[in-house]
Backbone bond lengths (Angstrom), bond angles and torsions (degrees), N, CA, C in turn:
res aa  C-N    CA-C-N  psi(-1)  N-CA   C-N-CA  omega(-1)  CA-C   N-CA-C  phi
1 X - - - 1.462 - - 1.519 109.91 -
2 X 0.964 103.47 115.54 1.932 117.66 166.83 1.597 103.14 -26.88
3 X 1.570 116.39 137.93 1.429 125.76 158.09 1.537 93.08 -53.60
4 X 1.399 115.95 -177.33 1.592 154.12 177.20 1.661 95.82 -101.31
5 X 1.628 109.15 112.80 1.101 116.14 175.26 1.794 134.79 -40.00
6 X 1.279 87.30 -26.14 1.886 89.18 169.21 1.721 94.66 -130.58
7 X 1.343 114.10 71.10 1.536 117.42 157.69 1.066 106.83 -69.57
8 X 1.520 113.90 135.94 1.280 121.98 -173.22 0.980 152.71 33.09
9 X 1.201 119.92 46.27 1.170 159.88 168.32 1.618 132.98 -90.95
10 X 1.170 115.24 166.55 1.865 103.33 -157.51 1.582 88.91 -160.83
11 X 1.649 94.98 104.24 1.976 100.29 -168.49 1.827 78.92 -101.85
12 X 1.485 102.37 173.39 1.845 114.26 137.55 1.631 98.04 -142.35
13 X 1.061 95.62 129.69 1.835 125.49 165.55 1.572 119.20 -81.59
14 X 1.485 129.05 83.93 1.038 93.76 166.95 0.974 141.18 -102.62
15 X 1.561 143.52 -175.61 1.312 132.90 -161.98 1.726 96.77 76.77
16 X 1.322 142.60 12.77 1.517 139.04 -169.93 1.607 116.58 -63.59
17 X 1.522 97.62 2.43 1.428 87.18 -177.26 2.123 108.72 -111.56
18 X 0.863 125.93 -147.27 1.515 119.11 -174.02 1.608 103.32 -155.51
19 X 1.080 125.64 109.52 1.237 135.47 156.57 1.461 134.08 12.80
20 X 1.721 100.58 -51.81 1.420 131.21 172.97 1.213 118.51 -148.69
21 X 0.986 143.95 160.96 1.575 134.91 176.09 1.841 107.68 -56.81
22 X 1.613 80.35 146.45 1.393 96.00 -169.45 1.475 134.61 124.72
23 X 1.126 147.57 -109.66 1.142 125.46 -178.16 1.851 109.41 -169.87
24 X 1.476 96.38 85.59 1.356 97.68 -177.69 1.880 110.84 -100.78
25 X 1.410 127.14 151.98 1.130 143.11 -162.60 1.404 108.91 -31.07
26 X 1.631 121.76 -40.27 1.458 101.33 -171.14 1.610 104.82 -111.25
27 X 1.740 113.43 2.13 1.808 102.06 145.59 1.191 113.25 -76.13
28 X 1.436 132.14 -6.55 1.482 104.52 -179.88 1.579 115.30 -100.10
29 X 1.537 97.70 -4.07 1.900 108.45 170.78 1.646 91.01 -69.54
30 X 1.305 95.43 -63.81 1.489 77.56 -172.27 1.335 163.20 -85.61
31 X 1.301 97.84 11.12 1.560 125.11 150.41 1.706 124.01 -55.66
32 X 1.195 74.14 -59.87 1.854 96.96 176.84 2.164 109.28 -56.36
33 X 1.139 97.15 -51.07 1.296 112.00 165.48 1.279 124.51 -18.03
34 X 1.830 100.47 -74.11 0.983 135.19 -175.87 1.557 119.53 -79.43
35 X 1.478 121.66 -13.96 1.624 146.80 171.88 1.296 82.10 -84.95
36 X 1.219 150.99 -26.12 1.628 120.38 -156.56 1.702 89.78 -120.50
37 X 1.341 134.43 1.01 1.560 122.08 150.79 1.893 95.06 127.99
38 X 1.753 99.45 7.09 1.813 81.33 -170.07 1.803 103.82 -97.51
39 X 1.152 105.50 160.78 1.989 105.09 -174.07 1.428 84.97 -92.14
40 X 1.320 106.45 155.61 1.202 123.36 176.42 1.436 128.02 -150.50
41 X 1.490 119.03 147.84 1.484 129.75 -172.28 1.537 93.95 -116.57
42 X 1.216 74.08 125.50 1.465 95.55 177.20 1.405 128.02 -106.72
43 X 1.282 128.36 94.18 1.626 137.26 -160.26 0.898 106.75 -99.00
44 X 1.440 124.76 139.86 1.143 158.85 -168.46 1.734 123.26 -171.54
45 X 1.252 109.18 132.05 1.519 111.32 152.47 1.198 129.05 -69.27
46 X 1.381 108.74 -32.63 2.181 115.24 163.25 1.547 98.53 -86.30
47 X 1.411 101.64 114.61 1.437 114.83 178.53 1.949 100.11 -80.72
48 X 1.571 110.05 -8.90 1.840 104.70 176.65 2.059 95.09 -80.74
49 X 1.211 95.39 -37.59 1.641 97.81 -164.83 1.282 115.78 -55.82
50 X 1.621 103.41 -39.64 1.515 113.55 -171.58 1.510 108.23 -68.61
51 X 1.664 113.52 -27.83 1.612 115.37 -160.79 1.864 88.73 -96.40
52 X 1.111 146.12 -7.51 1.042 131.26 169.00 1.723 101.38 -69.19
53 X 1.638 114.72 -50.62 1.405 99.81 -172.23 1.231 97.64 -55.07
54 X 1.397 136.79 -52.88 1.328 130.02 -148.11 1.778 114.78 -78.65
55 X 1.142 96.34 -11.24 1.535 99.39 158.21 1.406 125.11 -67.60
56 X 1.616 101.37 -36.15 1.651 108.15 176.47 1.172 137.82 -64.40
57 X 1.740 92.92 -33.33 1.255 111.22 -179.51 1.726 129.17 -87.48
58 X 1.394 93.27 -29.85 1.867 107.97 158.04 1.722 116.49 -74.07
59 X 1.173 96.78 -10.98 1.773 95.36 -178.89 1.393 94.05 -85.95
60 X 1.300 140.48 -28.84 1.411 142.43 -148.00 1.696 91.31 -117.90
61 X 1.259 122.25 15.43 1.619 121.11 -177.10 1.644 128.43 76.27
62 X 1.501 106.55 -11.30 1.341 110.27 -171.72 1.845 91.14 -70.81
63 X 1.631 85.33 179.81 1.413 122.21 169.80 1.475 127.47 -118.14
64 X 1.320 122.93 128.68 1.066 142.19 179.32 1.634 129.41 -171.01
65 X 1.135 109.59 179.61 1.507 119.54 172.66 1.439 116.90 -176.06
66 X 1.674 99.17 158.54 1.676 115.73 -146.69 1.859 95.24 -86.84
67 X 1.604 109.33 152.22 1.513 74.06 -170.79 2.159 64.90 -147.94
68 X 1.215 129.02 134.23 1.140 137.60 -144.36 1.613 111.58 -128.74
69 X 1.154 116.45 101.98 1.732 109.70 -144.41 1.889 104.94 -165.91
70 X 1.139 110.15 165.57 1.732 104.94 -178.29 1.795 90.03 -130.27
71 X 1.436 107.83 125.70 1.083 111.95 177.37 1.445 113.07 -75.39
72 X 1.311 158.46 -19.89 1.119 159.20 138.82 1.441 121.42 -34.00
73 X 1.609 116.50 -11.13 1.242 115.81 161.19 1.398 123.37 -110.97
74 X 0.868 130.71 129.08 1.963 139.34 -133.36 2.192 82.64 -90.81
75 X 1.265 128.43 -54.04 1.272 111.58 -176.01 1.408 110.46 -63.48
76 X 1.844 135.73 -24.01 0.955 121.40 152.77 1.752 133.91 -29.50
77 X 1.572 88.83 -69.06 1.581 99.86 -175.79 1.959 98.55 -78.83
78 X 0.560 119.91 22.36 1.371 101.71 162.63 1.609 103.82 -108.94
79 X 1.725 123.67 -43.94 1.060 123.88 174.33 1.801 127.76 -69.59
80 X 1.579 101.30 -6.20 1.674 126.82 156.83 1.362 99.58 -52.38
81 X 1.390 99.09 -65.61 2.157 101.83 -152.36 1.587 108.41 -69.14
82 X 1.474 110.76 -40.75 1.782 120.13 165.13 1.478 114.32 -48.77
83 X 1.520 125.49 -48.49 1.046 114.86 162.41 0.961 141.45 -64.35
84 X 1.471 133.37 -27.25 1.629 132.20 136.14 1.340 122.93 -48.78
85 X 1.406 125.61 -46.08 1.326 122.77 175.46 1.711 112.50 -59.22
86 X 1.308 114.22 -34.82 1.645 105.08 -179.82 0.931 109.43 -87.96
87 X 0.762 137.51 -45.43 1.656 160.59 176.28 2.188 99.20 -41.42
88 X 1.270 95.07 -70.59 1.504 79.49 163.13 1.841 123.45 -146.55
89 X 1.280 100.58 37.61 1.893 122.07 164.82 1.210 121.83 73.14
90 X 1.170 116.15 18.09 1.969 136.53 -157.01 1.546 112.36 -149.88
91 X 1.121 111.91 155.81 1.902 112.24 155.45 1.511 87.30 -151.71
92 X 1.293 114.91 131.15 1.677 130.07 154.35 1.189 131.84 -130.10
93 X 1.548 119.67 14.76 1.453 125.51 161.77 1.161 100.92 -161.61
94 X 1.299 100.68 155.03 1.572 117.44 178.41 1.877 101.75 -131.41
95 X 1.210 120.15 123.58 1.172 127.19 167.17 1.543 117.54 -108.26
96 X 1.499 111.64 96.03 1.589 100.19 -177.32 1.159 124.43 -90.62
97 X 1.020 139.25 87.45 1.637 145.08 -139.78 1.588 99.33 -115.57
98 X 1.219 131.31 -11.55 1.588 116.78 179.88 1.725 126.02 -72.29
99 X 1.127 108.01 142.83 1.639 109.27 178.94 1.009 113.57 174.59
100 X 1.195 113.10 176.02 1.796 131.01 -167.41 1.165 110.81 -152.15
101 X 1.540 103.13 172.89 1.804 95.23 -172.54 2.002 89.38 -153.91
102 X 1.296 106.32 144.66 1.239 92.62 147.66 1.917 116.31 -143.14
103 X 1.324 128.27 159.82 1.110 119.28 -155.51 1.891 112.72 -103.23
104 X 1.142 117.76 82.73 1.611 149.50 -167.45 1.773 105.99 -120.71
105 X 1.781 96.82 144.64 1.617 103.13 160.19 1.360 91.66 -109.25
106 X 1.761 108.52 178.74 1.334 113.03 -172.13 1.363 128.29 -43.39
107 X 1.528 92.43 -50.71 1.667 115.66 -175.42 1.700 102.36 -86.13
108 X 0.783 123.54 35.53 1.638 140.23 156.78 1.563 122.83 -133.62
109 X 1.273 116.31 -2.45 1.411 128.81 -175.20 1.863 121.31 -85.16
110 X 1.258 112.30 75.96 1.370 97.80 -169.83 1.343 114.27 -65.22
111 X 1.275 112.65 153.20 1.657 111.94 -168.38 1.455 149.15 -101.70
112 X 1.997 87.58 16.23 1.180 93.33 149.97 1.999 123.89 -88.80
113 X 1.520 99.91 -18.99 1.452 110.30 158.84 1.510 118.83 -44.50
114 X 1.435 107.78 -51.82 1.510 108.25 -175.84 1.166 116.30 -84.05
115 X 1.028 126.42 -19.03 1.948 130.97 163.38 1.743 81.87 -69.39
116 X 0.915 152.40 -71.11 1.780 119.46 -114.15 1.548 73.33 -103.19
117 X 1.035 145.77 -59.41 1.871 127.22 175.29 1.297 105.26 -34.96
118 X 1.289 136.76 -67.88 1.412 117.65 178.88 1.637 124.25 -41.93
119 X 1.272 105.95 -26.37 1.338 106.51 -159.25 1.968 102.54 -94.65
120 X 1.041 104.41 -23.91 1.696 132.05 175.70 1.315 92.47 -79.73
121 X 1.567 143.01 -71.43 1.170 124.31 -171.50 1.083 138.00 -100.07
122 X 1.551 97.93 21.43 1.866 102.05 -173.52 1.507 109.41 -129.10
123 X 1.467 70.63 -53.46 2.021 83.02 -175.92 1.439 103.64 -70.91
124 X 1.843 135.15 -60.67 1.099 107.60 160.03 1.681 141.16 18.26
125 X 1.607 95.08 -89.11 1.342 122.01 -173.62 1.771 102.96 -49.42
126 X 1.566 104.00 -49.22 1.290 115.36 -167.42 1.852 110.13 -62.45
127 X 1.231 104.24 -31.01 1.906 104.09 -176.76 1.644 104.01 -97.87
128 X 1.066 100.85 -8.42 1.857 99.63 162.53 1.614 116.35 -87.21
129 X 1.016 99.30 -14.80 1.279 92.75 -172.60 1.630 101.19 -117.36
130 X 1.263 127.85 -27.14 1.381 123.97 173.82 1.868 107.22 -59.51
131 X 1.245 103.12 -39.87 1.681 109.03 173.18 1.633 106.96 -84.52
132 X 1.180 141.66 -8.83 1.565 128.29 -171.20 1.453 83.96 -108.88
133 X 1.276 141.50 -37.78 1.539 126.11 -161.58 1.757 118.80 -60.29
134 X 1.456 99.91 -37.89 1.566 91.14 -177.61 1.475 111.94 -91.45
135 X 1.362 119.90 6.48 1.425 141.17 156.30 1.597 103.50 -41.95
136 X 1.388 91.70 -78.00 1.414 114.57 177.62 1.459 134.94 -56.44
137 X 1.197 113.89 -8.06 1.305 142.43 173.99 1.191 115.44 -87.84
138 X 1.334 125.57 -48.52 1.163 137.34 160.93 1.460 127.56 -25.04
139 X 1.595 85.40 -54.61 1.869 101.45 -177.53 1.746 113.56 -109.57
140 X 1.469 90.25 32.57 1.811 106.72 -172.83 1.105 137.02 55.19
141 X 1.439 112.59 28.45 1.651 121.82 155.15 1.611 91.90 139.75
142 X 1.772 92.33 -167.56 1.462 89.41 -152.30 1.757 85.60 -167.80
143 X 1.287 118.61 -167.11 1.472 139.82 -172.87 1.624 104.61 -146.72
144 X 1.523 120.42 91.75 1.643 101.21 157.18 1.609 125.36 -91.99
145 X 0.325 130.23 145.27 2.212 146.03 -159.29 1.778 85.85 -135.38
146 X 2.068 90.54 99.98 1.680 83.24 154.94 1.793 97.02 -118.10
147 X 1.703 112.64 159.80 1.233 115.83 168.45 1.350 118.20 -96.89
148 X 1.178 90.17 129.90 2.108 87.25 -173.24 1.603 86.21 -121.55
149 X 1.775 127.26 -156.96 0.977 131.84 -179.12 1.779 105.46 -145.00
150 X 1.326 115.15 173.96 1.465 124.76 159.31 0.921 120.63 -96.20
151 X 1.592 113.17 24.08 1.782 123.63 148.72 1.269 113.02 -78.02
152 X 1.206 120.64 0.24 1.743 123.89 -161.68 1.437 90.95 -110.87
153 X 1.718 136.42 -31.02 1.081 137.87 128.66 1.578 149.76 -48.58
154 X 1.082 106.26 -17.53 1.625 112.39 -170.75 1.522 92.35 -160.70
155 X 1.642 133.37 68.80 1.077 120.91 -170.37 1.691 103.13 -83.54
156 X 1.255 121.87 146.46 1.215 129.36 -168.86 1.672 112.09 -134.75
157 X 1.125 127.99 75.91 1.429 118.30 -175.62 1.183 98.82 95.18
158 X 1.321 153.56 -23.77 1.608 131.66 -146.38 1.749 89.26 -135.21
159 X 1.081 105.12 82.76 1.526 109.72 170.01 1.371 109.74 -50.08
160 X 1.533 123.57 -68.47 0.865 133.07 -138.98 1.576 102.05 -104.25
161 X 1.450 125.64 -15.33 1.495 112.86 136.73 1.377 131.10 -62.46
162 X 1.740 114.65 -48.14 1.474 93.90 166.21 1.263 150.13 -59.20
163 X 1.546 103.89 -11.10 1.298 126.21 -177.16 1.478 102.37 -71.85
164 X 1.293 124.71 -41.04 1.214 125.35 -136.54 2.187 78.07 -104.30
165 X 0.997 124.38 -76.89 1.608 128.77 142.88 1.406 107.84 4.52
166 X 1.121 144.54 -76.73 1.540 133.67 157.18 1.430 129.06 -51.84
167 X 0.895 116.71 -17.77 1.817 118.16 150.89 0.942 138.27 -96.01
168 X 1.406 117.37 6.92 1.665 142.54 123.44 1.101 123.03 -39.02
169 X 1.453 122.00 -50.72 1.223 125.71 161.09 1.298 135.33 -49.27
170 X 1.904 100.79 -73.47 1.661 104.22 162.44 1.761 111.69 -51.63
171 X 0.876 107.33 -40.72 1.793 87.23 172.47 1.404 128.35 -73.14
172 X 1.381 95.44 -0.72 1.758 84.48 176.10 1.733 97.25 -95.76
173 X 1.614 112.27 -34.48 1.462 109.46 168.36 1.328 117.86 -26.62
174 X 1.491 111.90 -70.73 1.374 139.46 176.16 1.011 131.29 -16.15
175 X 1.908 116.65 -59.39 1.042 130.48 146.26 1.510 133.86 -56.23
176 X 1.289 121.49 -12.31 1.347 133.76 -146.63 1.953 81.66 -98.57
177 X 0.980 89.71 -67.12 1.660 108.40 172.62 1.764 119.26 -40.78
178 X 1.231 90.90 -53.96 1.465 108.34 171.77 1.566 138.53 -45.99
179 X 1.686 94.45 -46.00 1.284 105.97 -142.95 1.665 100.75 -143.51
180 X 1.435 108.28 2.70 1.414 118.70 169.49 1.470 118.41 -55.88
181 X 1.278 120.33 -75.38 1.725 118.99 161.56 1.770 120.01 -42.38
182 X 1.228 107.40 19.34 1.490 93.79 178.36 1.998 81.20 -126.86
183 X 0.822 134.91 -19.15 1.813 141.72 168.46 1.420 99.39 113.35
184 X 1.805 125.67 25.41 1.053 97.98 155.18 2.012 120.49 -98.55
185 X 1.390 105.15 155.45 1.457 99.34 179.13 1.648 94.06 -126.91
186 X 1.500 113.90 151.56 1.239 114.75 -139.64 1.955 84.39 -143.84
187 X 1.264 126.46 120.57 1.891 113.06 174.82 1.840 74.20 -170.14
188 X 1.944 72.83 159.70 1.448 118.48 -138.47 1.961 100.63 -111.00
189 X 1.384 110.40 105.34 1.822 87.93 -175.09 1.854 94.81 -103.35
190 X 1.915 108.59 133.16 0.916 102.72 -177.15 1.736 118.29 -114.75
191 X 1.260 96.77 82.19 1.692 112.53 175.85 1.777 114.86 -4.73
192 X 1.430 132.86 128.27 1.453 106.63 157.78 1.956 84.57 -97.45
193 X 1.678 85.75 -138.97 1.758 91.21 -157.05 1.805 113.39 -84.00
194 X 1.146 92.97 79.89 1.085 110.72 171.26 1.960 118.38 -57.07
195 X 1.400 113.61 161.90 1.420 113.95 -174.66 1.126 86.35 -122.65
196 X 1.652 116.69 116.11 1.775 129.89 171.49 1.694 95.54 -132.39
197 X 1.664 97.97 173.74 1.303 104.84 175.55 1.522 118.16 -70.64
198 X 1.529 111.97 -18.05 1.309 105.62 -179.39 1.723 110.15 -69.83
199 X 1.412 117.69 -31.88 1.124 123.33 -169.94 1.587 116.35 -82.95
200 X 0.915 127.98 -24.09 1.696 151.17 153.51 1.714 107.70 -52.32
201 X 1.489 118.64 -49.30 1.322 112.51 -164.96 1.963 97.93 -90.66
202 X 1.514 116.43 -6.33 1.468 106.05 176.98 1.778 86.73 -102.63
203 X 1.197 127.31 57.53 1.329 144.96 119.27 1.975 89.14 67.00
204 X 0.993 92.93 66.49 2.140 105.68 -179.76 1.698 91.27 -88.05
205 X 1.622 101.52 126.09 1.504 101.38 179.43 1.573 100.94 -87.09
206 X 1.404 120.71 -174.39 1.404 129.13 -151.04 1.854 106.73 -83.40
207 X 1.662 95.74 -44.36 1.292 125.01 -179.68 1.956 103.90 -50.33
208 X 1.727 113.22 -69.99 1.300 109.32 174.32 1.818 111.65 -51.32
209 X 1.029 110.53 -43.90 1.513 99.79 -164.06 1.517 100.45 -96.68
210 X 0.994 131.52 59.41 1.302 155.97 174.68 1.776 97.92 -135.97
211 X 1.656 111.00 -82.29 1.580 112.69 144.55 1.687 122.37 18.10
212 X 1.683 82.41 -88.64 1.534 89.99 -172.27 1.527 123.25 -66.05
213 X 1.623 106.56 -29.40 1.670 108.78 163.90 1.514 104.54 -45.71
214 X 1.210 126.07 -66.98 1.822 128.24 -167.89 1.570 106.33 -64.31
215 X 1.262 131.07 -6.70 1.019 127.35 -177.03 1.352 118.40 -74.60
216 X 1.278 129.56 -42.41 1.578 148.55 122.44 1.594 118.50 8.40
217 X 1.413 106.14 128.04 1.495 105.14 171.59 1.951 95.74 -70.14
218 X 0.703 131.54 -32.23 1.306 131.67 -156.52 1.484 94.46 -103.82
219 X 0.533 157.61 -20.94 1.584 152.85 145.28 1.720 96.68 92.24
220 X 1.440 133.17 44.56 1.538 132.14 143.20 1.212 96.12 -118.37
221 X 1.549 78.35 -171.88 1.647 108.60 -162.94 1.987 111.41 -101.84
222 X 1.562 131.65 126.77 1.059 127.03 -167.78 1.570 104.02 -81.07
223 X 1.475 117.90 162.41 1.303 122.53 169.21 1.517 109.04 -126.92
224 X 1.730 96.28 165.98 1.636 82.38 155.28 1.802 135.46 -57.92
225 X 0.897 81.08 -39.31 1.933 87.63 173.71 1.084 131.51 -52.28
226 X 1.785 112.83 -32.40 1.406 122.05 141.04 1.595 121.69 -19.62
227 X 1.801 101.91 -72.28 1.070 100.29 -152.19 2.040 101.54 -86.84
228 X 1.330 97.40 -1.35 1.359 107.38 -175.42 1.818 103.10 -67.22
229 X 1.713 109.98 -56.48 1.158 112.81 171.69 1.869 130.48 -32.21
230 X 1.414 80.75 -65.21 1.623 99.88 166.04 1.640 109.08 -36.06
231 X 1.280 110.93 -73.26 1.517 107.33 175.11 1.348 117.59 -28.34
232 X 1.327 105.16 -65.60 1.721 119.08 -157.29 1.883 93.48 -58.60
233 X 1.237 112.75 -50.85 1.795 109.31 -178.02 1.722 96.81 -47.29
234 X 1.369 113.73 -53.51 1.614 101.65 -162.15 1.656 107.80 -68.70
235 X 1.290 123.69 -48.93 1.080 132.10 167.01 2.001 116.84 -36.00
236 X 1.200 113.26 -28.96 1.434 115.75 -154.57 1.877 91.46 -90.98
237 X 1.238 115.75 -160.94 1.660 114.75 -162.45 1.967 77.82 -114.31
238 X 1.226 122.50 -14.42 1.624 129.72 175.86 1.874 89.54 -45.86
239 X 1.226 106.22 -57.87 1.659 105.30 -168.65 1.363 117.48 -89.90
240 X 1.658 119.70 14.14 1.394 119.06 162.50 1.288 128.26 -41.16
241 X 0.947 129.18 -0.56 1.901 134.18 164.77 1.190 135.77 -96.77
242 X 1.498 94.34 -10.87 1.763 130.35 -162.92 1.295 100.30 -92.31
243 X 1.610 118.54 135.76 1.712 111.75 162.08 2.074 86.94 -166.15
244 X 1.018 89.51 157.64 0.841 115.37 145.28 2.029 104.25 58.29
245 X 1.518 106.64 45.29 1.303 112.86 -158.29 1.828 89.93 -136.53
246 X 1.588 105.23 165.50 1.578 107.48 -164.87 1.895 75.86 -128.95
247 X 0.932 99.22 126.21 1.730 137.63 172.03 1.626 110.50 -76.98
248 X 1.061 147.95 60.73 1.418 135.17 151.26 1.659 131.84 -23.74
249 X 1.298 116.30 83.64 1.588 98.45 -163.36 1.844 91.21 -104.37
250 X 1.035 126.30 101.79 1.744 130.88 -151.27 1.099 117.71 -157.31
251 X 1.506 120.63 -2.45 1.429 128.81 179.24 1.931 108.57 39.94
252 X 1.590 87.25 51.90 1.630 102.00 169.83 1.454 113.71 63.08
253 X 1.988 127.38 1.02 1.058 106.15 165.55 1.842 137.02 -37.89
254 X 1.601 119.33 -32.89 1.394 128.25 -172.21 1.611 81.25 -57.26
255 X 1.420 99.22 -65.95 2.111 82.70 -153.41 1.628 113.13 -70.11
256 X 1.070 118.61 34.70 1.633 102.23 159.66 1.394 99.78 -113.40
């Protein structure tokens, strides 16, 4: 019988918890995570959100723990990566899954809005990973998984998410470039319109998200688990060749 695709292994997910019950992009990394044999810290600023995943995942036998923190603050994410490292002596993936969006053109963008989205979806990523990389180095490389979107491609109304969504990208380049000869590999999964709890609780009527199903070359509807899957392939030693690549998980929306 086959090992468990991330045997022994030691991810943190953040954003691991979901909005509302149910199954938003970085509970379904980390379920899956934790189904394929890796322990996991589970970050979150809702210390209820994080313990729902972690209920799921101890009911189903995995391993993990809730670890309760704001990634925009640099002693946070440094005291994130220590707590996985003591906790169990390793870091080998990083899933940066946190973000926000709000729906503004330029000249509608007030600017403390556009500072704290930048700072939620860029910088974030950037102090999780400036503290998890030499983690990962340590124990000779690692897997970072950042989530960007195909708003950073086809921005539509959301200036100031796509903006922030395309420097997701170049920063995952960045690293890819960076940090390859040390064994980290660093790629980018870019969600189309997926149905998560975050998107349900900013109150999506039946009619649009009907819409966005047909919008699709494939004509269903995306989940988190979609984009959860995706992770777990890049994350796993399956994508050891892989770095530094942008993931479409969109059910072919780009090509129509």
């Amino acid at each position: 019988m086959a090992s468990p695709r991330l045997d022994g292994k030691v991810a943190i997910v953040t954003g691991a918890g979901s909005q509302n019950t149910g199954i938003g992009n970085g509970r379904a990394a980390a379920i899956l995570f934790a189904r394929e044999g890796a322990r996991v810290l589970l970050a979150d600023r809702r210390a209820e959100a994080a313990h729902e995943t972690l209920e799921t995942i101890r009911g189903e036998g995995g391993e993990a723990e809730v670890y309760v923190g704001d990634v925009t603050v640099e002693s946070d994410c440094e005291a994130m990566v220590r707590a996985a490292t003591d906790r169990w002596g390793r870091l080998d993936i990083l899933d940066n899954n946190v973000g926000i969006g709000f729906r503004h053109t330029i000249p509608e963008s007030p600017l403390e809005e556009w500072e704290r989205i930048l700072r939620v979806n860029i910088t974030g990523m950037m102090l999780a990973s400036k503290h998890a990389i030499p983690a990962m180095v340590a124990n000779g490389g690692g897997s970072i998984i950042n989530i960007s979107s195909i708003a950073a491609m086809r921005p539509r109304g959301l200036a100031a998410y796509a903006t922030t969504k395309g420097a997701v990208i170049s920063f995952t380049r960045a690293l890819a470039a960076d940090h390859g000869r040390e064994g980290i590999r660093a790629n980018c999964i870019a969600p189309g319109p997926v149905y998560t709890p975050m998107v349900a609780n900013a109150g999506m009527r039946d009619e649009v998200r009907e819409r966005r199903r047909r919008s699709s070359a494939l004509g269903i509807e995306g989940t988190g688990w979609d984009v959860g899957y995706a992770a777990l392939f890049l994350a796993s030693d399956e994508g050891r060749y892989i770095s530094g690549v942008v993931l479409p998980v969109d059910g072919g929306v780009l090509v129509r």
